[in-house]
mmCIF file of the N, C-alpha and C atoms, coordinates in Angstrom:
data_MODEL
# 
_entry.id   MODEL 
# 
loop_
_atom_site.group_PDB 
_atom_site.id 
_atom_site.type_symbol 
_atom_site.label_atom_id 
_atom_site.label_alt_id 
_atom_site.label_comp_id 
_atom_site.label_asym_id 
_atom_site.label_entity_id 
_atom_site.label_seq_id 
_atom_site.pdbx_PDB_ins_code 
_atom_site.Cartn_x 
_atom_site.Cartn_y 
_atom_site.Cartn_z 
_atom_site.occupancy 
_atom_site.B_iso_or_equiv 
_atom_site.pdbx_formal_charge 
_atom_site.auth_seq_id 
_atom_site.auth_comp_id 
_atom_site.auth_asym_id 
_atom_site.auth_atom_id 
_atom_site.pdbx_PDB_model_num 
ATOM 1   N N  . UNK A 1 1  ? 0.839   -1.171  0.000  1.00 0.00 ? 1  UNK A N  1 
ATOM 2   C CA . UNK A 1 1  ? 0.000   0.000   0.000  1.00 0.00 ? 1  UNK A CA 1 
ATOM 3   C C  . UNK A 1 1  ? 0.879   1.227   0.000  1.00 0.00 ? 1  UNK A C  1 
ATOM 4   N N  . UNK A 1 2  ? 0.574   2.221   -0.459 1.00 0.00 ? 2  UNK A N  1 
ATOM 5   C CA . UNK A 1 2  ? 1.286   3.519   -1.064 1.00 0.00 ? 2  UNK A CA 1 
ATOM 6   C C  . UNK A 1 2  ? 0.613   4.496   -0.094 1.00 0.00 ? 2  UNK A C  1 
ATOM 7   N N  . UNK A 1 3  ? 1.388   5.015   0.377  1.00 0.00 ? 3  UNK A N  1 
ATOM 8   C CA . UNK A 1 3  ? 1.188   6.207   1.669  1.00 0.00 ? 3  UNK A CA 1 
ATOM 9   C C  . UNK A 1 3  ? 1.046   7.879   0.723  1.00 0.00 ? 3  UNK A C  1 
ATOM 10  N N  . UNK A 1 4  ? 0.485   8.370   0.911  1.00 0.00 ? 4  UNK A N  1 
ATOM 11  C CA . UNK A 1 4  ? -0.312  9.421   -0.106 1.00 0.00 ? 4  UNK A CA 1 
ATOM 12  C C  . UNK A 1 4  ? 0.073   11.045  0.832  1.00 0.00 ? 4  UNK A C  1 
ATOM 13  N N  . UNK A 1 5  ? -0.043  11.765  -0.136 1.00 0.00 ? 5  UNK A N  1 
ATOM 14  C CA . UNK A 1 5  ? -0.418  13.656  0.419  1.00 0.00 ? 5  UNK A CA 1 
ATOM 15  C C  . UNK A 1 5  ? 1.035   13.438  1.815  1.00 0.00 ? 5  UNK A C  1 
ATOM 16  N N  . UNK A 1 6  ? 0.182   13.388  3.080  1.00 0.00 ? 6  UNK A N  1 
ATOM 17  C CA . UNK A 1 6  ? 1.034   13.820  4.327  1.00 0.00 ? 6  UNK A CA 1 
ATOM 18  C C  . UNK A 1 6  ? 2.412   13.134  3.636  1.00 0.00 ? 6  UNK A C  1 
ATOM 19  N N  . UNK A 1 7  ? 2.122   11.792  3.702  1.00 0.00 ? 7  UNK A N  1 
ATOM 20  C CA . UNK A 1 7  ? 3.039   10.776  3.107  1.00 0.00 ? 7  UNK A CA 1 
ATOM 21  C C  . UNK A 1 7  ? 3.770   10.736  4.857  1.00 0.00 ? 7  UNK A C  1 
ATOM 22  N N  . UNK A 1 8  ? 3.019   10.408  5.791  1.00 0.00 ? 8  UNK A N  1 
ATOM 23  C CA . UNK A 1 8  ? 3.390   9.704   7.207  1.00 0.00 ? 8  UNK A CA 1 
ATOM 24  C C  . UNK A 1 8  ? 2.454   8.454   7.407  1.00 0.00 ? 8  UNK A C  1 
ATOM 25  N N  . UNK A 1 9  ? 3.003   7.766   8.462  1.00 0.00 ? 9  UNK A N  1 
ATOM 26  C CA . UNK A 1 9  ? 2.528   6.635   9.267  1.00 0.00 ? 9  UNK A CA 1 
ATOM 27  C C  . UNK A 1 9  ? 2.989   6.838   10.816 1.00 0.00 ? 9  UNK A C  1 
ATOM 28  N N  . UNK A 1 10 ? 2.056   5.748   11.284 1.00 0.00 ? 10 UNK A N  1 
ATOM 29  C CA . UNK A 1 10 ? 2.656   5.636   12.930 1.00 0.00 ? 10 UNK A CA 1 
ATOM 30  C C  . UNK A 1 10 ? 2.261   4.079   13.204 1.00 0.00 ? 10 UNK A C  1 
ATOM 31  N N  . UNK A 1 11 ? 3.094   3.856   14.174 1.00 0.00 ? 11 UNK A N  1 
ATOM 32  C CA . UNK A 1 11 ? 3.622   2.453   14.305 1.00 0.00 ? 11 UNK A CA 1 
ATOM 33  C C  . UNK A 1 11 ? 2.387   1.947   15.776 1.00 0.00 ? 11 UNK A C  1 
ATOM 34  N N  . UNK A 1 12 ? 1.310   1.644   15.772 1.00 0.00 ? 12 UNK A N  1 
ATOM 35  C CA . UNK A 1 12 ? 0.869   1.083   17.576 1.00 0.00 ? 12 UNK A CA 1 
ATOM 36  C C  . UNK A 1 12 ? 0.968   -0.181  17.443 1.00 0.00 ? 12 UNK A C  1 
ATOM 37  N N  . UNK A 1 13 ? 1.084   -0.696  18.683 1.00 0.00 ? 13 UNK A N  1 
ATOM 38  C CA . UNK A 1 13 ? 1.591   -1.782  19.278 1.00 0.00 ? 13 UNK A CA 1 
ATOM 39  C C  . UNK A 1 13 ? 0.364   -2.119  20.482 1.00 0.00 ? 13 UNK A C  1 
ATOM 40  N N  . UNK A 1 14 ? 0.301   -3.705  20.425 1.00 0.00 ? 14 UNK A N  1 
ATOM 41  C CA . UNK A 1 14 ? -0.538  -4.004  21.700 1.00 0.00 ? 14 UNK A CA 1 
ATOM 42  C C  . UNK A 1 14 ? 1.029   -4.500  22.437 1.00 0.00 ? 14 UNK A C  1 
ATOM 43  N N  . UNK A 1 15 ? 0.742   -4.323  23.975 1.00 0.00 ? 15 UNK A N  1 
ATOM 44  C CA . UNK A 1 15 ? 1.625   -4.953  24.658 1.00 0.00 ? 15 UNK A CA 1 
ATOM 45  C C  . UNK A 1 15 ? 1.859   -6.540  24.889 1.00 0.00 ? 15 UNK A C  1 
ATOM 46  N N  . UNK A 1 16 ? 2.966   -6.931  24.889 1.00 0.00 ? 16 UNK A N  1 
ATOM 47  C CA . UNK A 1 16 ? 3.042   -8.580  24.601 1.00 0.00 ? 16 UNK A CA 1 
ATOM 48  C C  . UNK A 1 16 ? 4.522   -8.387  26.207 1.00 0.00 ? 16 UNK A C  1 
ATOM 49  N N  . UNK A 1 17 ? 5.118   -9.377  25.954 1.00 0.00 ? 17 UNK A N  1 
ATOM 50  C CA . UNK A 1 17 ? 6.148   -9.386  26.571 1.00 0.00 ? 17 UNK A CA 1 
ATOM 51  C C  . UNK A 1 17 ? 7.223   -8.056  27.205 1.00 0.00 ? 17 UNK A C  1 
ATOM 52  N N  . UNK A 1 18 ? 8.266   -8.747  28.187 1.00 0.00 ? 18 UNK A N  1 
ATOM 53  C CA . UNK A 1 18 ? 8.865   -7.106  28.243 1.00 0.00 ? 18 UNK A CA 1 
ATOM 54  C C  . UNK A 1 18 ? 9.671   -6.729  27.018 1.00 0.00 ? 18 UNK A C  1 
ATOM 55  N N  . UNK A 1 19 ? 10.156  -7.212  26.028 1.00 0.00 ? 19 UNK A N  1 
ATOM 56  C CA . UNK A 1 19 ? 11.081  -7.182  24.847 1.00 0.00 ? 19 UNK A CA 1 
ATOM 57  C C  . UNK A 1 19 ? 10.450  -6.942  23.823 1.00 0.00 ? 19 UNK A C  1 
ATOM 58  N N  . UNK A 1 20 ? 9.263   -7.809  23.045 1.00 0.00 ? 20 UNK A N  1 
ATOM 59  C CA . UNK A 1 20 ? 8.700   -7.577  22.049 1.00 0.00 ? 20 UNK A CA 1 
ATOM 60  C C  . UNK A 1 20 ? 6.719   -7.570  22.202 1.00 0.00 ? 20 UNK A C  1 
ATOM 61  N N  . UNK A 1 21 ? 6.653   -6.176  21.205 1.00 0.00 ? 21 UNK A N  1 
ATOM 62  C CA . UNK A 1 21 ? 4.798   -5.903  21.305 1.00 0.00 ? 21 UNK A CA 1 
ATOM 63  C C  . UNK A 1 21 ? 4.137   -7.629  21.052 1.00 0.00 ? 21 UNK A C  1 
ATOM 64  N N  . UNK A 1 22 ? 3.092   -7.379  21.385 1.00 0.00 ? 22 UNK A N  1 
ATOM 65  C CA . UNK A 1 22 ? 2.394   -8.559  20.892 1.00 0.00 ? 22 UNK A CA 1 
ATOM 66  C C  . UNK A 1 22 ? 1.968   -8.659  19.645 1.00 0.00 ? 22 UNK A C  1 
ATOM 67  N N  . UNK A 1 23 ? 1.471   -7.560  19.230 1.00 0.00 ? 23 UNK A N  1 
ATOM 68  C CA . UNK A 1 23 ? 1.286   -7.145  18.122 1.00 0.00 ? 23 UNK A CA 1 
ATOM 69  C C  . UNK A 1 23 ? 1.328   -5.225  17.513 1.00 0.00 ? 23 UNK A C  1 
ATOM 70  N N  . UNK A 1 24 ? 1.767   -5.370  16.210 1.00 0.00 ? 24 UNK A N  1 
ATOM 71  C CA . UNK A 1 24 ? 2.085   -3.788  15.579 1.00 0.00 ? 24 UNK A CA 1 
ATOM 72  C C  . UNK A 1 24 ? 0.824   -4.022  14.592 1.00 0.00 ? 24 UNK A C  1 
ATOM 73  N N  . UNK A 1 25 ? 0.247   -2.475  14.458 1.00 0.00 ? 25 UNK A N  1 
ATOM 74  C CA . UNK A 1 25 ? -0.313  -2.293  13.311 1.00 0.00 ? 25 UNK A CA 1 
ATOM 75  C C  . UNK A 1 25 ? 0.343   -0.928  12.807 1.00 0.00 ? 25 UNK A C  1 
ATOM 76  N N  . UNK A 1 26 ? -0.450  -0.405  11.666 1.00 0.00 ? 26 UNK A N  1 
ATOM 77  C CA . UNK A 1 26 ? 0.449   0.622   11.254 1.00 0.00 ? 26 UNK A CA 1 
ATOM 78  C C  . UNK A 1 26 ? -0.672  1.893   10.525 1.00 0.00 ? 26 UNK A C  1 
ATOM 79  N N  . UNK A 1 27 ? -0.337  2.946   11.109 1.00 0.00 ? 27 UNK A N  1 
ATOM 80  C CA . UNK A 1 27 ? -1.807  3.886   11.031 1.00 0.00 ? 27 UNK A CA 1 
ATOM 81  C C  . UNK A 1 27 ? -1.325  4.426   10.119 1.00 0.00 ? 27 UNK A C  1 
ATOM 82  N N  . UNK A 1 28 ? -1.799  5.199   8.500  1.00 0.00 ? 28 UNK A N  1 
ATOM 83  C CA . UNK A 1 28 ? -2.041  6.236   7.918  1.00 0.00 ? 28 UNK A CA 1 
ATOM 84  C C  . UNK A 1 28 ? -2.527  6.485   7.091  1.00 0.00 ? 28 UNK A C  1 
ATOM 85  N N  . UNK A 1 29 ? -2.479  7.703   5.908  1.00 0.00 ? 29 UNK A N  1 
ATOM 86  C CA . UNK A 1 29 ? -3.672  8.194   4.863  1.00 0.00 ? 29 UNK A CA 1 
ATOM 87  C C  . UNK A 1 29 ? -3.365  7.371   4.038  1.00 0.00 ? 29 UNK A C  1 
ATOM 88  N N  . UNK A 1 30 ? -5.159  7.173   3.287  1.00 0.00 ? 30 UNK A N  1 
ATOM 89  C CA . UNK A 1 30 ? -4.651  6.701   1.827  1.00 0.00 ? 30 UNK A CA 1 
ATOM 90  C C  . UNK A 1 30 ? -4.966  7.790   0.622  1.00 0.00 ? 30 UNK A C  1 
ATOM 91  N N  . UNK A 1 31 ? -4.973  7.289   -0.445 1.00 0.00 ? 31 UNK A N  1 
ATOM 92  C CA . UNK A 1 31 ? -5.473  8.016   -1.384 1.00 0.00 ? 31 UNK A CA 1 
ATOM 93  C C  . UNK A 1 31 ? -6.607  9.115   -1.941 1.00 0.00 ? 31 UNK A C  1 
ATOM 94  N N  . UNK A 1 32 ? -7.628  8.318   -0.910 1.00 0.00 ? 32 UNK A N  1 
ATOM 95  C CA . UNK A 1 32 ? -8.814  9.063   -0.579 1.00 0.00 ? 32 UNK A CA 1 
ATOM 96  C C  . UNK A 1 32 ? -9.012  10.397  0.395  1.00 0.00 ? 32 UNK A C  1 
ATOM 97  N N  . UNK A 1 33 ? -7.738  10.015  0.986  1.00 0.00 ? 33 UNK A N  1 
ATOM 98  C CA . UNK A 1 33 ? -8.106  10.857  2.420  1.00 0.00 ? 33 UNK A CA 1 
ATOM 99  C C  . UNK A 1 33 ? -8.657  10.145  3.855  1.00 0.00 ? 33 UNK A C  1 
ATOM 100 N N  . UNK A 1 34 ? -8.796  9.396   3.742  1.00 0.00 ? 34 UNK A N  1 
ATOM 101 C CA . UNK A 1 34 ? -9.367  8.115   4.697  1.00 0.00 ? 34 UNK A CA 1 
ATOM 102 C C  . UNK A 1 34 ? -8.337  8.117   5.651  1.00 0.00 ? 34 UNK A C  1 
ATOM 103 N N  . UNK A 1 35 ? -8.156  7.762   7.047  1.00 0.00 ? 35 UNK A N  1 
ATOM 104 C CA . UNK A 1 35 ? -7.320  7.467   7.559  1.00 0.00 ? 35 UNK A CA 1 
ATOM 105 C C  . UNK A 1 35 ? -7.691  5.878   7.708  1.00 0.00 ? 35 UNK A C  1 
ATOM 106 N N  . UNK A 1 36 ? -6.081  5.252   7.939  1.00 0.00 ? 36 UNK A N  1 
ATOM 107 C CA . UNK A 1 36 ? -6.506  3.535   7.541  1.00 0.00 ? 36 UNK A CA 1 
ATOM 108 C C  . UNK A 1 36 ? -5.517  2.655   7.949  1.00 0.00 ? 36 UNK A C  1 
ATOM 109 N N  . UNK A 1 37 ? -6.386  1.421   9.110  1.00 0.00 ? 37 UNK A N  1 
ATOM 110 C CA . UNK A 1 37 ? -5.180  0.774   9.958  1.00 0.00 ? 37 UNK A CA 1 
ATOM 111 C C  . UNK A 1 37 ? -4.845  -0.525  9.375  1.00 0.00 ? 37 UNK A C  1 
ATOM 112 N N  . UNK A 1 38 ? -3.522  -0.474  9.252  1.00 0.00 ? 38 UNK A N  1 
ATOM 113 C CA . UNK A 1 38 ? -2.855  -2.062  8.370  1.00 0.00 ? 38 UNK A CA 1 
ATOM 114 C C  . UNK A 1 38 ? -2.558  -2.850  9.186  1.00 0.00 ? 38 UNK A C  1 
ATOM 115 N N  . UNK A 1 39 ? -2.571  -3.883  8.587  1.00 0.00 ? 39 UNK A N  1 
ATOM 116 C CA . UNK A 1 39 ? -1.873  -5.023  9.723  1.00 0.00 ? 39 UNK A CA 1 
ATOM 117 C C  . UNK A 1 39 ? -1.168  -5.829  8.583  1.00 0.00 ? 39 UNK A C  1 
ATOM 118 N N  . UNK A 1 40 ? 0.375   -5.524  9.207  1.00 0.00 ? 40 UNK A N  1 
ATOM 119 C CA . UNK A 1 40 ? 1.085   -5.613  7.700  1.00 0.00 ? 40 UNK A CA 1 
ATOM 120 C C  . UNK A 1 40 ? 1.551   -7.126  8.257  1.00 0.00 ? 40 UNK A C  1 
ATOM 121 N N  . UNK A 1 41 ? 1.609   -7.980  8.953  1.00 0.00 ? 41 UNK A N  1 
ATOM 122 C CA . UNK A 1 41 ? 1.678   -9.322  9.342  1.00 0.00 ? 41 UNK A CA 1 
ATOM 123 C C  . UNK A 1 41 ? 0.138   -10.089 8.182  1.00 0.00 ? 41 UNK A C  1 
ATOM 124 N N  . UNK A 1 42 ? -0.840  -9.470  7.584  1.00 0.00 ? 42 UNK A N  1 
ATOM 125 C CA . UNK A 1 42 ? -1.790  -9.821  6.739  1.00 0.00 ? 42 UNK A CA 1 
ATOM 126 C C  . UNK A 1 42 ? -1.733  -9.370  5.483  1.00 0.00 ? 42 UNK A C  1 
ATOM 127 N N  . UNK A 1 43 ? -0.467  -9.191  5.235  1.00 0.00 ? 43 UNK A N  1 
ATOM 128 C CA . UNK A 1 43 ? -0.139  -8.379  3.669  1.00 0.00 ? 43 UNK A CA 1 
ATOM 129 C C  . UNK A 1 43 ? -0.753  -7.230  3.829  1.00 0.00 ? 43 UNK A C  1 
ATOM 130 N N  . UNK A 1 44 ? -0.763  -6.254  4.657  1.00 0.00 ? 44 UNK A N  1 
ATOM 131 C CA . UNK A 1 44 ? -0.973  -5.007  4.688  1.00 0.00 ? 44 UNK A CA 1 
ATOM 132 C C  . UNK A 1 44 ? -2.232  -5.029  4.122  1.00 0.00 ? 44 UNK A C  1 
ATOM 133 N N  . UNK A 1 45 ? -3.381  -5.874  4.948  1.00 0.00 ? 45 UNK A N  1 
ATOM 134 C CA . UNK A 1 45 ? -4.377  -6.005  4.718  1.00 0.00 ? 45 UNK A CA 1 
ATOM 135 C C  . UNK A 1 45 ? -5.243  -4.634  5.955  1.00 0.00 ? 45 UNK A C  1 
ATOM 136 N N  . UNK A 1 46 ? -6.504  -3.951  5.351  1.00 0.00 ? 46 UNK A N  1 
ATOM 137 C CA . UNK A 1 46 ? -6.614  -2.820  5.797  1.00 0.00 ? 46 UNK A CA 1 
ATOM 138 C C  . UNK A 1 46 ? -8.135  -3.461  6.934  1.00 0.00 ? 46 UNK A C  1 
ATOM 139 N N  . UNK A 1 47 ? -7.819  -3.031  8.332  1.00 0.00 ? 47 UNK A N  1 
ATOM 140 C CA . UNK A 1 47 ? -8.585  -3.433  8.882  1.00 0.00 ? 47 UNK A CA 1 
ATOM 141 C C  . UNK A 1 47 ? -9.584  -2.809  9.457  1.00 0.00 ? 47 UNK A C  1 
ATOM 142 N N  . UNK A 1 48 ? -9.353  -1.233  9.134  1.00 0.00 ? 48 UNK A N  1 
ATOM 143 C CA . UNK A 1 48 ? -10.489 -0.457  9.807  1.00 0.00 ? 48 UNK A CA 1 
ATOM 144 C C  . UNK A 1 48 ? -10.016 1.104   8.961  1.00 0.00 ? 48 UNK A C  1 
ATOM 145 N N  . UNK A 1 49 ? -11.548 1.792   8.422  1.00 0.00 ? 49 UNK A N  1 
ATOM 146 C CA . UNK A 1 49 ? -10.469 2.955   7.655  1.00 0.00 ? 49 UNK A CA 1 
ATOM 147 C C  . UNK A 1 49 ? -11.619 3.832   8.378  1.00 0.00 ? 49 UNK A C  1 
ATOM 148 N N  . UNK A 1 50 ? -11.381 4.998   8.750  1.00 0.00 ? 50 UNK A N  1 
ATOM 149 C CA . UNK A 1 50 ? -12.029 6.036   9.601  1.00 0.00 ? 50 UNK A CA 1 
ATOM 150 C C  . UNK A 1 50 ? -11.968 7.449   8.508  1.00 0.00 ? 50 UNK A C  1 
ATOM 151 N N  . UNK A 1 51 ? -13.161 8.162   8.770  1.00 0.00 ? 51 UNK A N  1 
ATOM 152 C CA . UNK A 1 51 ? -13.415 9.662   7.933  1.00 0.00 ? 51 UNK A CA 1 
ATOM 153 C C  . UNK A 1 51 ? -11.946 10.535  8.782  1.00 0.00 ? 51 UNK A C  1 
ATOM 154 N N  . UNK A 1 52 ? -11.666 10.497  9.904  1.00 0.00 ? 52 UNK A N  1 
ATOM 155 C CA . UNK A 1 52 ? -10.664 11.156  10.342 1.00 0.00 ? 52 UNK A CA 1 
ATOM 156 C C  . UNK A 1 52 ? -10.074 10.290  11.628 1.00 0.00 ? 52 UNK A C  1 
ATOM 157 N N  . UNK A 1 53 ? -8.243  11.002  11.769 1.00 0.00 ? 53 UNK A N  1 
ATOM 158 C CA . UNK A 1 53 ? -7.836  10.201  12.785 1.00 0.00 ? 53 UNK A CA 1 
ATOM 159 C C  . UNK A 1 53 ? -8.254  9.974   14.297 1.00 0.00 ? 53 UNK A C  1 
ATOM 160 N N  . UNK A 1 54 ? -9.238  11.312  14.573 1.00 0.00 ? 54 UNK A N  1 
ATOM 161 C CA . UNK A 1 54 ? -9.732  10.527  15.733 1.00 0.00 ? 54 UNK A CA 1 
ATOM 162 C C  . UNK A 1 54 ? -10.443 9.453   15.883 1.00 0.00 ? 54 UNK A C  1 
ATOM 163 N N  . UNK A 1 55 ? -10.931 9.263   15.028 1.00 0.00 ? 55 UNK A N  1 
ATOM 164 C CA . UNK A 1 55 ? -12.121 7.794   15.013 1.00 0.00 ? 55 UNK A CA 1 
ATOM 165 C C  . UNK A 1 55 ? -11.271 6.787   14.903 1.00 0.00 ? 55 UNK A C  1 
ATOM 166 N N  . UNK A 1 56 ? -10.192 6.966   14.023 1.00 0.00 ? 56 UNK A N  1 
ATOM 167 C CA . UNK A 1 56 ? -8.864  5.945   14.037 1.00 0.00 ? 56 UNK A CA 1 
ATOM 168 C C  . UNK A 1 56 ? -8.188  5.415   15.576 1.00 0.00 ? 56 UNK A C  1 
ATOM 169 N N  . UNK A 1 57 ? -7.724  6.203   16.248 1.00 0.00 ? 57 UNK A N  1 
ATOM 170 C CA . UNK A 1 57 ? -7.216  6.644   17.323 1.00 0.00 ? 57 UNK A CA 1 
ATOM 171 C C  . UNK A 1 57 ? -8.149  5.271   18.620 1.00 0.00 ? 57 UNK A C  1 
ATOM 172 N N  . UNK A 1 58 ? -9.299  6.546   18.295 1.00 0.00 ? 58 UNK A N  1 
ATOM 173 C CA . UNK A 1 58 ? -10.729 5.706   19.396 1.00 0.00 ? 58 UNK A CA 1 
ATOM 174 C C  . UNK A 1 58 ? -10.768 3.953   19.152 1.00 0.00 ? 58 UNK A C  1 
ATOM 175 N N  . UNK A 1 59 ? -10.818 3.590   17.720 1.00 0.00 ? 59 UNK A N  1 
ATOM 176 C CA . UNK A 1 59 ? -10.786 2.439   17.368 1.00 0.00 ? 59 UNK A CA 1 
ATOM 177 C C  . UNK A 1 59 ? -9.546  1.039   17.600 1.00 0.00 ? 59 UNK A C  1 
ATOM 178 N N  . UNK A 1 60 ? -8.017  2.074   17.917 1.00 0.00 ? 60 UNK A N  1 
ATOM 179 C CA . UNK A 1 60 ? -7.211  1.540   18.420 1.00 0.00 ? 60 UNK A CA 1 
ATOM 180 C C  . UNK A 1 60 ? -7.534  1.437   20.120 1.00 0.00 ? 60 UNK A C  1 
ATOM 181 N N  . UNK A 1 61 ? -7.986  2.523   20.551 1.00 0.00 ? 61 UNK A N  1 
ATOM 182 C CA . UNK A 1 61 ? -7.668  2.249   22.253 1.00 0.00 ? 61 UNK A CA 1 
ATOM 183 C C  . UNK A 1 61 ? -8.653  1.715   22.844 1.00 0.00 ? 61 UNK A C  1 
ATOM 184 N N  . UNK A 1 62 ? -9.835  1.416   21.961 1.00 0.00 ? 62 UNK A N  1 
ATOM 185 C CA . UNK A 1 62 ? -10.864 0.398   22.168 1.00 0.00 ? 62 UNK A CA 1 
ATOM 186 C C  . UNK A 1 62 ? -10.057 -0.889  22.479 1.00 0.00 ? 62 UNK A C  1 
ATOM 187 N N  . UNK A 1 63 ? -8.960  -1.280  21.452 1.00 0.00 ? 63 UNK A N  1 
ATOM 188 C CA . UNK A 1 63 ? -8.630  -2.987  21.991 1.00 0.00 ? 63 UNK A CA 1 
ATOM 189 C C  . UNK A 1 63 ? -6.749  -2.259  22.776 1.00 0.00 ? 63 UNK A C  1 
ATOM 190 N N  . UNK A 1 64 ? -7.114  -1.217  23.075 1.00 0.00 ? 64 UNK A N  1 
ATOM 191 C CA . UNK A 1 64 ? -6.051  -0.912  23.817 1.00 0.00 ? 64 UNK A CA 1 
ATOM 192 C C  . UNK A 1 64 ? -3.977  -1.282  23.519 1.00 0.00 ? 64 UNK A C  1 
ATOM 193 N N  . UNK A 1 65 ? -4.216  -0.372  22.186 1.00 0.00 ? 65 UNK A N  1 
ATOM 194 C CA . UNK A 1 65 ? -3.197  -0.381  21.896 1.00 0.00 ? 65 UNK A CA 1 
ATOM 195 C C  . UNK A 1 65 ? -2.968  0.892   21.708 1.00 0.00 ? 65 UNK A C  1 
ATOM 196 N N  . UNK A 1 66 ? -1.598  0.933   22.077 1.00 0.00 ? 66 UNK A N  1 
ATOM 197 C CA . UNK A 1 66 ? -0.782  2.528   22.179 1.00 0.00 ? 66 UNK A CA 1 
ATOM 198 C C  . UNK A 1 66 ? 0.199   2.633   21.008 1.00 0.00 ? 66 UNK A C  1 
ATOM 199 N N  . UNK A 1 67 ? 0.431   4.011   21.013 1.00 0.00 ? 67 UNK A N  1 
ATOM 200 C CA . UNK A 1 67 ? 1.151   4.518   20.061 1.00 0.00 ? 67 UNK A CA 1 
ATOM 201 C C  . UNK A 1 67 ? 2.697   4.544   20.333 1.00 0.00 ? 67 UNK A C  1 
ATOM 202 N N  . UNK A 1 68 ? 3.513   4.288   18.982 1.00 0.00 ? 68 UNK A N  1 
ATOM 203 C CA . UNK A 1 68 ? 4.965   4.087   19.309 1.00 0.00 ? 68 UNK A CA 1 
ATOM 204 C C  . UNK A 1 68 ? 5.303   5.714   19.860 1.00 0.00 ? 68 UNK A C  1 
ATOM 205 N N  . UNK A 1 69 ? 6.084   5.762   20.179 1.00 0.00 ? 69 UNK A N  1 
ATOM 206 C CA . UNK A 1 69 ? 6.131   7.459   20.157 1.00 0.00 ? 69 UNK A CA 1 
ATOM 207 C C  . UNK A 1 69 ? 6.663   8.264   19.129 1.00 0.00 ? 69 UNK A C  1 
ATOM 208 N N  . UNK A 1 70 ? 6.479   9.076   18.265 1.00 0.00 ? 70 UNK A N  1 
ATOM 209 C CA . UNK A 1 70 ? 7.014   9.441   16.923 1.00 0.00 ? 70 UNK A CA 1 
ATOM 210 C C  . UNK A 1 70 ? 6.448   9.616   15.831 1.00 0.00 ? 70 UNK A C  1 
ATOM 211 N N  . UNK A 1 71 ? 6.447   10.338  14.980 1.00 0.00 ? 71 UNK A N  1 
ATOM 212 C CA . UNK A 1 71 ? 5.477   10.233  13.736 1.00 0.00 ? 71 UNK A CA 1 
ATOM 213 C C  . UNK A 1 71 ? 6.912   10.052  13.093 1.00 0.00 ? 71 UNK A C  1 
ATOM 214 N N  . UNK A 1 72 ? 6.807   9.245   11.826 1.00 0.00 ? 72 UNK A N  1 
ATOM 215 C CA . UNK A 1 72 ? 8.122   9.119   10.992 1.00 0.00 ? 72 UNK A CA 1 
ATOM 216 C C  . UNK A 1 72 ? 7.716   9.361   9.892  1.00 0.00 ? 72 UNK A C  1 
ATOM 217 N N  . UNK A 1 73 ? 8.450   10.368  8.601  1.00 0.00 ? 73 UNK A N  1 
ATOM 218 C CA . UNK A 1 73 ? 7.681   11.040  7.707  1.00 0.00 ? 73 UNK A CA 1 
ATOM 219 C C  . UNK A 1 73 ? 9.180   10.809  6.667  1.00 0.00 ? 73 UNK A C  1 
ATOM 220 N N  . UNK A 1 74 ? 8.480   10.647  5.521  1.00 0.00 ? 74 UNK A N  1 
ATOM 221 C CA . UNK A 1 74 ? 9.866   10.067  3.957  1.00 0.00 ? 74 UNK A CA 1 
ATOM 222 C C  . UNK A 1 74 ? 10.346  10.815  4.167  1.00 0.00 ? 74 UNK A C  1 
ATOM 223 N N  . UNK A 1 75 ? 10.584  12.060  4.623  1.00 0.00 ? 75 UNK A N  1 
ATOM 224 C CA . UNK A 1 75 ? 11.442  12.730  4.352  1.00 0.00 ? 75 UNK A CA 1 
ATOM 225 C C  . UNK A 1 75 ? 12.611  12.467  5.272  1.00 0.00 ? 75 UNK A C  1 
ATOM 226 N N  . UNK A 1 76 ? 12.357  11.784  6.389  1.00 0.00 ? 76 UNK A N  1 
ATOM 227 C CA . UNK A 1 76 ? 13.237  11.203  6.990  1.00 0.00 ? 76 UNK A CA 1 
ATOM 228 C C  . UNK A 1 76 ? 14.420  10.287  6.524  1.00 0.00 ? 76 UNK A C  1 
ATOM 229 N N  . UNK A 1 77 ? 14.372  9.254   5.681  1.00 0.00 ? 77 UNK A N  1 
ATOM 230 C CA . UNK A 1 77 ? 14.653  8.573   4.941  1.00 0.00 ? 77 UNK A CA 1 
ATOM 231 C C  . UNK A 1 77 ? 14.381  7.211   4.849  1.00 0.00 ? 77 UNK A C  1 
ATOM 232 N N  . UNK A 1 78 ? 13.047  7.004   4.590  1.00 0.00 ? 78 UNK A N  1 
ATOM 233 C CA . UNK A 1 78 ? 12.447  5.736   4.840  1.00 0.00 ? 78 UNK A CA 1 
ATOM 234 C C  . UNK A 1 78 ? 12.294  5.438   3.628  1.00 0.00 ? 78 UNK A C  1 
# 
């Protein structure tokens, strides 16, 4: 999937062990404007897409997963 406009993502994590999350998904825009959560362990299969990121957000801390800390943006060098 092709990250669009902002051209960012953010990384949440459910908690698993003290070393590694239990699980990562991976939050950001698509093409539409949609905000939209991957779960790239499913071929970056899209599991929930929200009109804006708060509904995104709400929909993560419903099954209580937190955010990595950081927004990481291409221009970084990803």
């Amino acid at each position: 999937m092709a990250i669009y406009d902002d051209k960012w993502f953010e990384v949440w994590f459910e908690e698993g062990s003290d070393v590694i999350p239990l699980y990562l998904l991976i939050v950001t825009q698509n093409e539409k404007g949609k905000i939209v959560i991957i779960d790239p362990l499913l071929k970056n299969k899209i599991l929930f897409e929200a009109d804006n990121y708060e509904d995104a957000v709400h929909w993560l801390s419903e099954d209580q997963f937190d955010i990595v800390e950081g927004r990481i943006f291409s221009d970084d060098g990803w």
